[in-house]
Biotite code that builds the C-alpha atoms (Angstrom):
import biotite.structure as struc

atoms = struc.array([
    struc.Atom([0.000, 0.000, 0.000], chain_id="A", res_id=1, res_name="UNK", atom_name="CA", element="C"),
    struc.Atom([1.545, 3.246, -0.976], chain_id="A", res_id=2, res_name="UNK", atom_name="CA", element="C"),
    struc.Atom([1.651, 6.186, 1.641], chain_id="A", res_id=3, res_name="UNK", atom_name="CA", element="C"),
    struc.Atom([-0.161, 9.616, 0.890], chain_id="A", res_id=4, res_name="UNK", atom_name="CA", element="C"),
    struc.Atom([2.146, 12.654, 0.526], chain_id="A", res_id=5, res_name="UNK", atom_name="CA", element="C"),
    struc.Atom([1.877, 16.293, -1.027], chain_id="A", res_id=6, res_name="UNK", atom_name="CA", element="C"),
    struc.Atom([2.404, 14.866, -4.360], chain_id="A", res_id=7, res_name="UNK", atom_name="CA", element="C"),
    struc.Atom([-0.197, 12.048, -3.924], chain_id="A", res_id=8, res_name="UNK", atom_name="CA", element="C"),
    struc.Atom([-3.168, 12.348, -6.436], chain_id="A", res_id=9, res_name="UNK", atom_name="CA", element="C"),
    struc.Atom([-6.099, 10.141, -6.118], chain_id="A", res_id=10, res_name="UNK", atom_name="CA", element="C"),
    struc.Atom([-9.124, 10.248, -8.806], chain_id="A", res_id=11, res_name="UNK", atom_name="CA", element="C"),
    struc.Atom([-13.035, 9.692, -8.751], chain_id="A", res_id=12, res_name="UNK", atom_name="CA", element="C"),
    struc.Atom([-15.519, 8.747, -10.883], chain_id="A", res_id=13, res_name="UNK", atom_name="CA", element="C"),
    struc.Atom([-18.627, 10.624, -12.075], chain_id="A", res_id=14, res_name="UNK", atom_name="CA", element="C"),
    struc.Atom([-20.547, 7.634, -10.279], chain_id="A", res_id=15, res_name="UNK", atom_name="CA", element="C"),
    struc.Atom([-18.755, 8.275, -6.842], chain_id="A", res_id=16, res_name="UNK", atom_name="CA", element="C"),
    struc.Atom([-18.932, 11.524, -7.082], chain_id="A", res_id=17, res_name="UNK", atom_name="CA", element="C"),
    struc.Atom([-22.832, 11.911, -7.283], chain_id="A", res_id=18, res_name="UNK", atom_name="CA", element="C"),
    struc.Atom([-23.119, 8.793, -4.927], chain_id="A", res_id=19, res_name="UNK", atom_name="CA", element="C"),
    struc.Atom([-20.955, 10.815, -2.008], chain_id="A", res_id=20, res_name="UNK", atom_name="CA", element="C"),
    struc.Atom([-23.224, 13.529, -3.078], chain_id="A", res_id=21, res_name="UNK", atom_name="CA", element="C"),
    struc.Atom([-26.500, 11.633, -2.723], chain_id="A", res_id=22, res_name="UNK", atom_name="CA", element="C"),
    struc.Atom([-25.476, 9.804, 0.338], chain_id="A", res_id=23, res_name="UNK", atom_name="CA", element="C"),
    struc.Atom([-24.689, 13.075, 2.137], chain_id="A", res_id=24, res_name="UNK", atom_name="CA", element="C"),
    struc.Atom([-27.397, 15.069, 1.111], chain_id="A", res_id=25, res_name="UNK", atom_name="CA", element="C"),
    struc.Atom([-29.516, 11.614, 3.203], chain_id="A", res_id=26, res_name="UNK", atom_name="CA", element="C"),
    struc.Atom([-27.438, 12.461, 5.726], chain_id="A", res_id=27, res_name="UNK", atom_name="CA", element="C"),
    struc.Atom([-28.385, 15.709, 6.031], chain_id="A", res_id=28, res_name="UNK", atom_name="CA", element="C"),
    struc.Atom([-31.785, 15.269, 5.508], chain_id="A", res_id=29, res_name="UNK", atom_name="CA", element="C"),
    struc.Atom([-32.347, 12.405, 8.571], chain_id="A", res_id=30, res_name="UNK", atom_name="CA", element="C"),
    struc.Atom([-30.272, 14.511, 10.937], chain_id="A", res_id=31, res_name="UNK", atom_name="CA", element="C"),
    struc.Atom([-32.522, 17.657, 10.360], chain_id="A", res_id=32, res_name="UNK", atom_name="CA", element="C"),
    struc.Atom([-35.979, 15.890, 10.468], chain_id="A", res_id=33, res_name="UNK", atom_name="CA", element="C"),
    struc.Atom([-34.233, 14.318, 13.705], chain_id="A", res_id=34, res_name="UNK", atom_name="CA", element="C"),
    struc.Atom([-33.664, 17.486, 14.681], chain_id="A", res_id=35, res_name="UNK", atom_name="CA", element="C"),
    struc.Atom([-36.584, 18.735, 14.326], chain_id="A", res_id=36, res_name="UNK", atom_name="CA", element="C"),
    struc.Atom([-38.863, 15.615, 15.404], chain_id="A", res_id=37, res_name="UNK", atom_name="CA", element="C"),
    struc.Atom([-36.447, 16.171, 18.878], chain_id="A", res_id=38, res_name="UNK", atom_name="CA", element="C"),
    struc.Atom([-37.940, 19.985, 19.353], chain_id="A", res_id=39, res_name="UNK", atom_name="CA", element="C"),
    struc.Atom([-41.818, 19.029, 18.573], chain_id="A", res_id=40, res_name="UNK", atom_name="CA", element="C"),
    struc.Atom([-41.419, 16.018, 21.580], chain_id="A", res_id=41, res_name="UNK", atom_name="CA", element="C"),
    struc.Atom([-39.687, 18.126, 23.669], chain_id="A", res_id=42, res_name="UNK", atom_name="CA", element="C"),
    struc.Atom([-42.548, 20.720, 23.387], chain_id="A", res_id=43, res_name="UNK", atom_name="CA", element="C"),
    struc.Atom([-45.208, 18.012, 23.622], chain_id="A", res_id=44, res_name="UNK", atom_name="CA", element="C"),
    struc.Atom([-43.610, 16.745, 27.009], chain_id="A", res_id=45, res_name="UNK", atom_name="CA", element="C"),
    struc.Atom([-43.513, 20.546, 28.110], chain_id="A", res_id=46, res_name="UNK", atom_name="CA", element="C"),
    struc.Atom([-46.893, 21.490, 27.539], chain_id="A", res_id=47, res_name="UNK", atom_name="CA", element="C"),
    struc.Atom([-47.648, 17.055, 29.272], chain_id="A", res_id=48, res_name="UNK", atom_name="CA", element="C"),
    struc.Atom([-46.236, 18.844, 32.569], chain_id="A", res_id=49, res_name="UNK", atom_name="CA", element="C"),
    struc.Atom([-48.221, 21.866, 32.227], chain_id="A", res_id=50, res_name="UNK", atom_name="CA", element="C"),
    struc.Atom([-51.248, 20.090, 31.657], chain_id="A", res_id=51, res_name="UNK", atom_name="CA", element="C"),
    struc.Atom([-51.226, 17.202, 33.629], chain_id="A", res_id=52, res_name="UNK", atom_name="CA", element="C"),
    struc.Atom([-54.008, 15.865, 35.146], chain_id="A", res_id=53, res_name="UNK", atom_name="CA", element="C"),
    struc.Atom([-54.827, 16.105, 39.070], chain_id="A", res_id=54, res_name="UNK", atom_name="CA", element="C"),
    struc.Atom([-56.511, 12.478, 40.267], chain_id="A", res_id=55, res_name="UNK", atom_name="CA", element="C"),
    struc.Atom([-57.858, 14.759, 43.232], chain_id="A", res_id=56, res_name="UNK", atom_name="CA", element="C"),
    struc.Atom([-59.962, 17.155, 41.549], chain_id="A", res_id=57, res_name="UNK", atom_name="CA", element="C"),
    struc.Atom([-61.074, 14.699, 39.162], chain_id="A", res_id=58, res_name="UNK", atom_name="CA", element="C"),
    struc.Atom([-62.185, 12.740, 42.427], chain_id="A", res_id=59, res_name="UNK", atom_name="CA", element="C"),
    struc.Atom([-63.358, 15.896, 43.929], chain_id="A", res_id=60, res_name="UNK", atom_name="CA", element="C"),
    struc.Atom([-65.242, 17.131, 40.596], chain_id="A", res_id=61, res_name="UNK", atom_name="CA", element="C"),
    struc.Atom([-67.233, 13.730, 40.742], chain_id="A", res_id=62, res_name="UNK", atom_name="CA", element="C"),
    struc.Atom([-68.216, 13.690, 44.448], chain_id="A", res_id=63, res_name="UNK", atom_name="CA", element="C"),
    struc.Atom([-69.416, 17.470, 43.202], chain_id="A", res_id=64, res_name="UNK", atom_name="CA", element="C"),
    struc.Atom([-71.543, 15.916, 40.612], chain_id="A", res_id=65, res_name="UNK", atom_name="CA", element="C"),
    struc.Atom([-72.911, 13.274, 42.441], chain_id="A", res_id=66, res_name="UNK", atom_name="CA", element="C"),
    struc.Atom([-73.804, 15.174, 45.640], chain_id="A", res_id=67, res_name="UNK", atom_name="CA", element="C"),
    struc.Atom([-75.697, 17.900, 43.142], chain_id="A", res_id=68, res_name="UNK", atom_name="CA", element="C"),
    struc.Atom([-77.314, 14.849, 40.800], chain_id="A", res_id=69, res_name="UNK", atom_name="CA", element="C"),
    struc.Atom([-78.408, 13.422, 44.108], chain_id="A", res_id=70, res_name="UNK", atom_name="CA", element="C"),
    struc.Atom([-80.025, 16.801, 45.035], chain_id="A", res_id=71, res_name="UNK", atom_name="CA", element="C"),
    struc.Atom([-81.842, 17.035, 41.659], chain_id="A", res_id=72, res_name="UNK", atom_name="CA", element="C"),
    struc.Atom([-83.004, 13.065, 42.217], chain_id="A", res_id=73, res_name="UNK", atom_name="CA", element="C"),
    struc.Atom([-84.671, 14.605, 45.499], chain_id="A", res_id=74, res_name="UNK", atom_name="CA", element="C"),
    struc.Atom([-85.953, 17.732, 44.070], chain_id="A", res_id=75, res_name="UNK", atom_name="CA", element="C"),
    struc.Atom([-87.420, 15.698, 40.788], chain_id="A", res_id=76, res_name="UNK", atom_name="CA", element="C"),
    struc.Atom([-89.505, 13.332, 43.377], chain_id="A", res_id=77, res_name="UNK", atom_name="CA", element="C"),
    struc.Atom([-90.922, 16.167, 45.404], chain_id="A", res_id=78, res_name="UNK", atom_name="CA", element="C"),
    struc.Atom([-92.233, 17.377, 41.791], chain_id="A", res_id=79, res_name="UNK", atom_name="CA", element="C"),
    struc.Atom([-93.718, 14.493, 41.003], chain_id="A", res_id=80, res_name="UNK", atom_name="CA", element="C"),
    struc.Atom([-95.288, 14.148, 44.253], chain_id="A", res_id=81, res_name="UNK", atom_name="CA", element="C"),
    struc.Atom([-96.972, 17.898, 44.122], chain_id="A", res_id=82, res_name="UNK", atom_name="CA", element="C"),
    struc.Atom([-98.237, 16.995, 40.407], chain_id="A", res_id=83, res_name="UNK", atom_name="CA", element="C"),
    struc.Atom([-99.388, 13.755, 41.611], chain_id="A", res_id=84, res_name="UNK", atom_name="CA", element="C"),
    struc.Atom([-101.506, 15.808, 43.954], chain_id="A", res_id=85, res_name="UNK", atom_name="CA", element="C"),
    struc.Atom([-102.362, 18.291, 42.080], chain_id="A", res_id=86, res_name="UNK", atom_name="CA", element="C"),
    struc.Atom([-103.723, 16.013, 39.347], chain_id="A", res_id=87, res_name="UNK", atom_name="CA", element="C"),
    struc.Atom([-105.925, 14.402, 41.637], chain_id="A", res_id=88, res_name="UNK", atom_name="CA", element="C"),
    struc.Atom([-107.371, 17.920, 42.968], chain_id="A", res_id=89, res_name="UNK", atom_name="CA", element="C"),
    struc.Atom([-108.325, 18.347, 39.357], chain_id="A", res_id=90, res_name="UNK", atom_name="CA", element="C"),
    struc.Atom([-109.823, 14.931, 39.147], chain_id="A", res_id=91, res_name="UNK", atom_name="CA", element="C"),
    struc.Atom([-111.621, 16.114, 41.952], chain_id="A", res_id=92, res_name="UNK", atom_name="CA", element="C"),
    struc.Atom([-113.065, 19.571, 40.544], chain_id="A", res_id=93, res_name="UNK", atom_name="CA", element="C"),
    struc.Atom([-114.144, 18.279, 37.530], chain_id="A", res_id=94, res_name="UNK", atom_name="CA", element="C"),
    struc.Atom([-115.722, 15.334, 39.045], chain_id="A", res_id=95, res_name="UNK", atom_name="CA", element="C"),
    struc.Atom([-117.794, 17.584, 41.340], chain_id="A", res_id=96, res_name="UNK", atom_name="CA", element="C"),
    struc.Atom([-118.712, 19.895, 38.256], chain_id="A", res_id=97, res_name="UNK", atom_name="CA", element="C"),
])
């Protein structure tokens, strides 16, 4: 194997040439969608530990909800009770008439 010095000369082909070329140019192309696919997850896990989610006022958002949908359940049966009544006052009346 012969050493390289100053006077060394070395050739390429048209065909290595554009291959290099083409090979770099790949390169370049899968380091800077790395690059930027590295920026858009580091945002997403940013804006993950902004907007996390609390498991206590989820819990405390439900008891919330069920304490006022229990409330309604109570209010909706003392409706139907007073119509119930009323209806039959009206049975009543016209009966009478």
């Amino acid at each position: 194997m012969e050493k390289l010095n100053p006077s060394s000369t070395f050739s390429l082909s048209l065909k290595e040439i554009i291959t290099a070329i083409i090979m770099l140019t790949s390169l370049l192309g899968i380091y800077f969608t790395l690059q930027a696919s590295v920026k858009i997850n580091t945002s997403d896990i940013q804006a993950l530990k902004i907007n996390t989610v609390n498991p206590d006022l989820v819990n405390s958002t439900i008891q919330r909800v069920e304490e006022k949908t229990d409330v309604l359940g109570e209010s909706i049966l003392e409706i139907k009770t007073q119509l119930e009544k009323i209806d039959q006052r009206l049975y009543e009346l016209s009966k009478a008439k």
